[in-house]
C-alpha positions as CSV (number, residue, x, y, z in Angstrom):
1,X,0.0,0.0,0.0
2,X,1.2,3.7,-1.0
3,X,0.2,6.2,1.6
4,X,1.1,10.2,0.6
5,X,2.2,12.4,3.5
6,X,2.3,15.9,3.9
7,X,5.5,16.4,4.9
8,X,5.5,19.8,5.2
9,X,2.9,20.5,7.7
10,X,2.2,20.5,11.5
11,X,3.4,22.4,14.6
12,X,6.6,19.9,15.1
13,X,8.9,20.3,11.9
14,X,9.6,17.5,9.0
15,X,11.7,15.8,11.3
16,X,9.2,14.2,13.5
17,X,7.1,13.5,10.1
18,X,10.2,11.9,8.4
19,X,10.4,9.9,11.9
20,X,6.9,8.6,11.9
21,X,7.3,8.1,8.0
22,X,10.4,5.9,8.1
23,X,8.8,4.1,11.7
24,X,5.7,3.0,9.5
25,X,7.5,2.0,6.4
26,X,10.0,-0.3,8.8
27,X,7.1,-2.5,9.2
28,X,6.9,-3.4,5.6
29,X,3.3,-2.7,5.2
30,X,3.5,0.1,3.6
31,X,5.7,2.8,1.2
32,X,5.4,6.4,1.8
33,X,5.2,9.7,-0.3
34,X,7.0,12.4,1.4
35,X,5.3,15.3,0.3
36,X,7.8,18.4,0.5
37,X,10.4,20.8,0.0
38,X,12.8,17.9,-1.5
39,X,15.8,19.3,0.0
40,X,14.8,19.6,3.0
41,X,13.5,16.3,3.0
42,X,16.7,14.1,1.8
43,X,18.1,15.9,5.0
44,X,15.7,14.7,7.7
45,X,16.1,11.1,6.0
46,X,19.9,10.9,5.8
47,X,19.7,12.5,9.5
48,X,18.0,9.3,10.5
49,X,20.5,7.0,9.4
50,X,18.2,4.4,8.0
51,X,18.1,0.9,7.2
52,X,18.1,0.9,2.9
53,X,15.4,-1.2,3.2
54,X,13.5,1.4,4.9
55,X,14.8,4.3,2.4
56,X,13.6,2.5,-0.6
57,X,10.2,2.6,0.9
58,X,10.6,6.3,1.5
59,X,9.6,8.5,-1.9
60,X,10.1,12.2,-2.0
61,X,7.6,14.5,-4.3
62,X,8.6,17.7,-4.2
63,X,5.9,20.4,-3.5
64,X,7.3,24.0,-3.2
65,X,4.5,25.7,-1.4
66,X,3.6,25.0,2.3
67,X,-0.2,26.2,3.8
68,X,1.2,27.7,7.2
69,X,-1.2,27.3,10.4
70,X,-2.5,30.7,10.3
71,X,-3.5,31.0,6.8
72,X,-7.0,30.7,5.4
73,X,-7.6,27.1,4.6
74,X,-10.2,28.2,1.4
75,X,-8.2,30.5,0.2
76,X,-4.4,29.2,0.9
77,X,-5.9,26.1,-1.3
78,X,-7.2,28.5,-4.0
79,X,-3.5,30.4,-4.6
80,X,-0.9,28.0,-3.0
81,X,-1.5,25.7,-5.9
82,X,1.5,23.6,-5.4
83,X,1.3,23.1,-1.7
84,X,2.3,20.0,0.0
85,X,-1.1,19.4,1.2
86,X,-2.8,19.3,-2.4
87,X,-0.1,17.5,-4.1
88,X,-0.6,14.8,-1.3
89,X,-4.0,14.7,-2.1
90,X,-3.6,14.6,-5.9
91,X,-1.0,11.6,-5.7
92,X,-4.5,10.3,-4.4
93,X,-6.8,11.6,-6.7
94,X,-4.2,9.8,-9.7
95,X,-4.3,6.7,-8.2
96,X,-0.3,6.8,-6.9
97,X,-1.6,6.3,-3.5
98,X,-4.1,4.9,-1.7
99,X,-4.4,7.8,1.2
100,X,-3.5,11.4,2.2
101,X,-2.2,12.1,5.5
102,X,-1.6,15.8,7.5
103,X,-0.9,17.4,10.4
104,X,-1.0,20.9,8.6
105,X,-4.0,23.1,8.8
106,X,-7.0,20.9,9.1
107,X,-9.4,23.1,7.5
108,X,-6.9,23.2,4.2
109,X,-6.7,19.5,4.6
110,X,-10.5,19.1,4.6
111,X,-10.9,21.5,1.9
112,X,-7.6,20.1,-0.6
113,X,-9.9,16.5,0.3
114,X,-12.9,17.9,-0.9
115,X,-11.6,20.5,-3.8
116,X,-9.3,17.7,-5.6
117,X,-11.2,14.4,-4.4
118,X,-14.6,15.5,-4.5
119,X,-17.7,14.2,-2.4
120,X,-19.3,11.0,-2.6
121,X,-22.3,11.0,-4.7
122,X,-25.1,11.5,-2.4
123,X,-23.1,13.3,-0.2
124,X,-24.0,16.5,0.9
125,X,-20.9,17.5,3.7
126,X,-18.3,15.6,4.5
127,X,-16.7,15.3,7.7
128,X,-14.3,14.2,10.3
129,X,-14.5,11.6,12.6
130,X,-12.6,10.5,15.9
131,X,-11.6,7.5,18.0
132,X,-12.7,7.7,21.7
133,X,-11.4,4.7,24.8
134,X,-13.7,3.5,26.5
135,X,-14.4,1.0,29.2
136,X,-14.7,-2.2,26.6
137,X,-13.6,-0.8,23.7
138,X,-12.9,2.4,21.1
139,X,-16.0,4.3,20.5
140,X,-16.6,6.4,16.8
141,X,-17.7,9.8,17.3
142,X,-19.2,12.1,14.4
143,X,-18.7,14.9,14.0
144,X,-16.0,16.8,15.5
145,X,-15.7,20.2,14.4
146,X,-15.6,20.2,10.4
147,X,-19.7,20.9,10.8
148,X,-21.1,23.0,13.0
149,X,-24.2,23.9,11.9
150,X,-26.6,20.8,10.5
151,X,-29.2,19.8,9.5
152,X,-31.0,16.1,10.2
153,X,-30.1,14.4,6.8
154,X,-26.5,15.6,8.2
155,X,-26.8,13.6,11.0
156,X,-27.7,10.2,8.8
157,X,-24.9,10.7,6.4
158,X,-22.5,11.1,9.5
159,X,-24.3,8.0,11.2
160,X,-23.6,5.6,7.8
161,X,-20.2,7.0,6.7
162,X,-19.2,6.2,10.5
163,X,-20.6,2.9,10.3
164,X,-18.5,2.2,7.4
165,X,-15.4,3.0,9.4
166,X,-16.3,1.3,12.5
167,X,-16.8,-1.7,10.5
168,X,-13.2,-1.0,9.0
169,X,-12.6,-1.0,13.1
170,X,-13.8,-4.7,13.4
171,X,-17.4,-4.0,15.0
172,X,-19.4,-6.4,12.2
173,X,-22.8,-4.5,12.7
174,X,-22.0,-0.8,14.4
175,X,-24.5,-0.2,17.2
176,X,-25.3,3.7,16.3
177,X,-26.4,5.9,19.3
178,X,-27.7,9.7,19.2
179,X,-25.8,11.9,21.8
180,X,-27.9,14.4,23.3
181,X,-29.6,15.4,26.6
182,X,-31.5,12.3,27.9
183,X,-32.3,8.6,26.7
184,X,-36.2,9.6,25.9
185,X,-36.5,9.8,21.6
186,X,-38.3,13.0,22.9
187,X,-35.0,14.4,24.5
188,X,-32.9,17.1,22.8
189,X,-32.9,19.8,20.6
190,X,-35.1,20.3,17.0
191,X,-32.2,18.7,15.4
192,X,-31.9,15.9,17.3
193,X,-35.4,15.1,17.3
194,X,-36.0,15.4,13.7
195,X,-33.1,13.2,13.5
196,X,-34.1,10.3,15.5
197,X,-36.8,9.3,13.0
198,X,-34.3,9.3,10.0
199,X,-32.1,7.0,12.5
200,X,-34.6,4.6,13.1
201,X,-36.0,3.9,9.3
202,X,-32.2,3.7,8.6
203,X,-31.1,0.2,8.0
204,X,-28.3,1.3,10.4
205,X,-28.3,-0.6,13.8
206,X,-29.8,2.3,15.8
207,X,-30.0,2.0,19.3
208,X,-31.4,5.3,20.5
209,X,-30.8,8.4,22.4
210,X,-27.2,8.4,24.5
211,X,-26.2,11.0,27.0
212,X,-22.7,12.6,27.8
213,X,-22.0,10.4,30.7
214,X,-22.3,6.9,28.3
215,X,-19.8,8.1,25.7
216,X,-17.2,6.6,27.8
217,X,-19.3,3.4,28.7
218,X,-18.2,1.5,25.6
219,X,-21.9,0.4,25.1
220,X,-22.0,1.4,21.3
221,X,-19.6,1.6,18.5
222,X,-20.8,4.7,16.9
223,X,-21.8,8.1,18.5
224,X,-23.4,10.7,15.7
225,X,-23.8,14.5,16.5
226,X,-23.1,17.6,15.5
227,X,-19.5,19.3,14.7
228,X,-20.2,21.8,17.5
229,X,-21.2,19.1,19.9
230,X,-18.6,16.6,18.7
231,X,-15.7,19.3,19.4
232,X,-16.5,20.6,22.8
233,X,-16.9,16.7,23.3
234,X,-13.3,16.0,21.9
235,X,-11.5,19.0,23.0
236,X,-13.5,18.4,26.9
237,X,-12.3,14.9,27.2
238,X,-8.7,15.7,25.6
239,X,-8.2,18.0,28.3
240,X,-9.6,15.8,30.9
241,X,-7.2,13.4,30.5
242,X,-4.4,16.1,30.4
243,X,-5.7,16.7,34.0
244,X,-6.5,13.5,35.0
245,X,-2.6,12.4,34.5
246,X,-1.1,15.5,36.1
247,X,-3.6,15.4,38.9
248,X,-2.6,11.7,39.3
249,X,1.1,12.6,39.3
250,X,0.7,15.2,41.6
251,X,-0.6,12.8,44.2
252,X,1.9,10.2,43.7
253,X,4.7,12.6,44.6
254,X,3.1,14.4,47.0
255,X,4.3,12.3,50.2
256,X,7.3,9.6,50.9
257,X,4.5,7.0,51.1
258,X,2.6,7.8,47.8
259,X,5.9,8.1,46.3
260,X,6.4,4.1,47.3
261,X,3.1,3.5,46.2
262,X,3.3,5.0,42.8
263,X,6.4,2.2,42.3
264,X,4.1,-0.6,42.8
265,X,1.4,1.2,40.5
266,X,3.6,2.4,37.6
267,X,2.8,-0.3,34.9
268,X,-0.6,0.0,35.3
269,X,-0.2,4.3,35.3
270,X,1.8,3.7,32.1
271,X,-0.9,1.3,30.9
272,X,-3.8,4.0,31.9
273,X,-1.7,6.6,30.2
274,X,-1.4,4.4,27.1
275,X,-4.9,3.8,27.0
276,X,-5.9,7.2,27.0
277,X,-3.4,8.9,24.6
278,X,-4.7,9.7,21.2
279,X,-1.9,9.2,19.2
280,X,-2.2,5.6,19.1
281,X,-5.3,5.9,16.9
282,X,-3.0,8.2,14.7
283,X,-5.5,10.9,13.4
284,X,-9.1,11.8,12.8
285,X,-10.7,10.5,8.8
286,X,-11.9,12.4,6.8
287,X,-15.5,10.9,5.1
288,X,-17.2,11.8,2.6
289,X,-14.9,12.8,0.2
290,X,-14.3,10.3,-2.7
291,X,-11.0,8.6,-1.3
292,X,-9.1,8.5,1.8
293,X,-7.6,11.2,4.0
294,X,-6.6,11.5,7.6
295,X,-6.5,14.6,9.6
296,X,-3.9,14.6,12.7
297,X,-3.3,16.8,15.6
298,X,-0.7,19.5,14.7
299,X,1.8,18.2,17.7
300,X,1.3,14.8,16.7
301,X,4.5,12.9,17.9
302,X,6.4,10.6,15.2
303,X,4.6,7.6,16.8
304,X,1.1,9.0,15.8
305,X,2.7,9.8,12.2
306,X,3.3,6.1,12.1
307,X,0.0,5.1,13.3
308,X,-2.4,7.6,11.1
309,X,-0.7,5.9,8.0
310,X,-1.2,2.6,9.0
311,X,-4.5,3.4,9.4
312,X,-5.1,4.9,6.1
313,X,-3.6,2.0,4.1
314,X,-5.9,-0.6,6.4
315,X,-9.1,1.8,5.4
316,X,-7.9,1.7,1.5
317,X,-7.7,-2.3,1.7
318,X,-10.8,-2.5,3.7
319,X,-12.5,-0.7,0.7
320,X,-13.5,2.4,3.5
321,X,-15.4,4.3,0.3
322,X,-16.9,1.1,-1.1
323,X,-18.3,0.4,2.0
324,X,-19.6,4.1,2.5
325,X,-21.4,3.9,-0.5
326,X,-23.0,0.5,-0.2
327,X,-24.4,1.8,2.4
328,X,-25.6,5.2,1.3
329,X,-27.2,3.0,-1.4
330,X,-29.2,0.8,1.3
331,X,-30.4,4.3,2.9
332,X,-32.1,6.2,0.5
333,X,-33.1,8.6,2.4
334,X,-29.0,9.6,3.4
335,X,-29.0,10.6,0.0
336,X,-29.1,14.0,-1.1
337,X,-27.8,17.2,-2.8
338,X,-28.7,19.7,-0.1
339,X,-25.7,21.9,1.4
């Protein structure tokens, strides 16, 4: 499998990119596209000293543009016409890989996905979907953030394009849940109630209503809502367990004896702390658009590099956009050219 990567962007520098690059190519599953300012590219790899196994699997495409954080995603895609994040996703577009992965700018990254891949016929907004732990096992929320305002056939599209991935997860048929204020199908908003209906005659395996507090239950596999909802839910829980581990740290070292203590504890803190970090899951997809691309934090690490394109290879050869519209097929009613 041939995964493209922006080399260019995020908060970190190539470096850590090149890193998480060459980690994911040492496993033999995949070859990777660095997308970039070639120079400085062949630097970072010959700084690594690598295997030259690992260096044949490492492909540079030179891209002489970069969309910085700070510039508008619409319009940086519109003028910066050879940036690294649109020549990553054209590589996709003309079939010479399978997947396009960032850490740049995510609204240029969801707008180079949309403006060179296009949408999905029959659907109306992409958007971006994330992996949360929970007590059994990883639940799929959708939205979170790349749609803030929607409207109920939204809300189906989200629930069968998240499906599709949660299958890609393992979860054979997805049990679909409707976050909002109470369990009732009267509870929440216009939105939400509108929705429910379209939920229900879905041939999606709707469950019903979920609340805040179950997110982290592990009871479903796929959690649908809005991208203002699903942000202050991602952004909440990211921060929570920021706090959670300091706070848990703190205690350890505040006396002799909680300083013993926290030896005894410190594989299963190291285990929580695994559990809990994001970057295993690598970054957030992007569905919706017609192919594959992966959104990651800005100060992803060279580990979550490795994972997000591992993960977009498995959703190319698990036929992620086949899947999606099999199943946009099967629910007529997801269907549609509204904006």
């Amino acid at each position: 499998m041939h995964v493209a990567l922006d080399a260019m962007g995020g908060d970190r520098g190539s470096r850590i990119l090149v890193q998480g690059a060459a980690a994911a190519a040492e496993t033999g599953e995949v070859e990777i596209s660095l997308v970039g300012a070639e120079d400085v590219l062949r630097q970072d790899i010959n700084a690594l000293s690598l295997a030259p196994d690992v260096v044949s699997r490492l492909h540079i495409v030179h891209a002489s543009e970069v969309v910085e954080m700070c510039d508008n995603p619409v319009n940086a895609i519109r003028k910066k016409k050879d940036s690294s994040v649109l020549v990553a996703f054209h590589l996709v577009k003309d079939g010479k890989a399978c997947a396009a992965i960032s850490a740049g700018n995510s609204g240029a990254t969801m707008a180079a996905g949309i403006r060179t891949l296009g949408r999905l016929e029959g659907v109306s907004r992409p958007g971006i979907t994330s992996i949360f732990p929970t007590l059994k096992k990883p639940v799929v929320l959708m939205d979170i953030g790349a749609n803030v305002d929607c409207k109920p056939h939204h809300l189906l599209q989200f629930a069968v394009m998240a499906s599709a991935y949660s299958q890609i997860m393992g979860s054979k048929n997805p049990r679909v849940g409707l976050l909002t204020i109470g369990e009732e199908a009267g509870k929440g908003n216009s939105l939400v109630k509108e929705t429910w209906p379209l939920l229900k005659q879905s041939s999606l395996n709707f469950i019903g209503n979920v609340e805040g507090r179950d997110v982290f239950r592990g009871d479903v596999d796929v959690i649908i809502c809005d991208g203002f909802v699903g942000n202050i839910c991602l952004k909440m829980s990211e921060g929570f367990a920021e706090a959670a581990m300091t706070m848990m740290r703190d205690e350890i070292k505040s006396t002799l004896l909680t300083r013993i203590g926290g030896l005894l504890v410190y594989p299963a803190f190291k285990s929580f702390r695994k559990r809990v970090n994001y970057e295993q899951y690598g970054g957030a997809p992007l569905l919706g658009v017609n192919g594959i691309g992966i959104v990651c934090h800005g100060k992803s690490s060279a580990e979550a590099i490795k994972n997000a394109l591992l993960q977009g290879a498995a959703m190319a050869k698990g036929n992620m956009t086949g899947i999606i519209q099999k199943s946009l097929a099967a629910n007529n009613g997801a269907r549609g050219a509204e904006v």
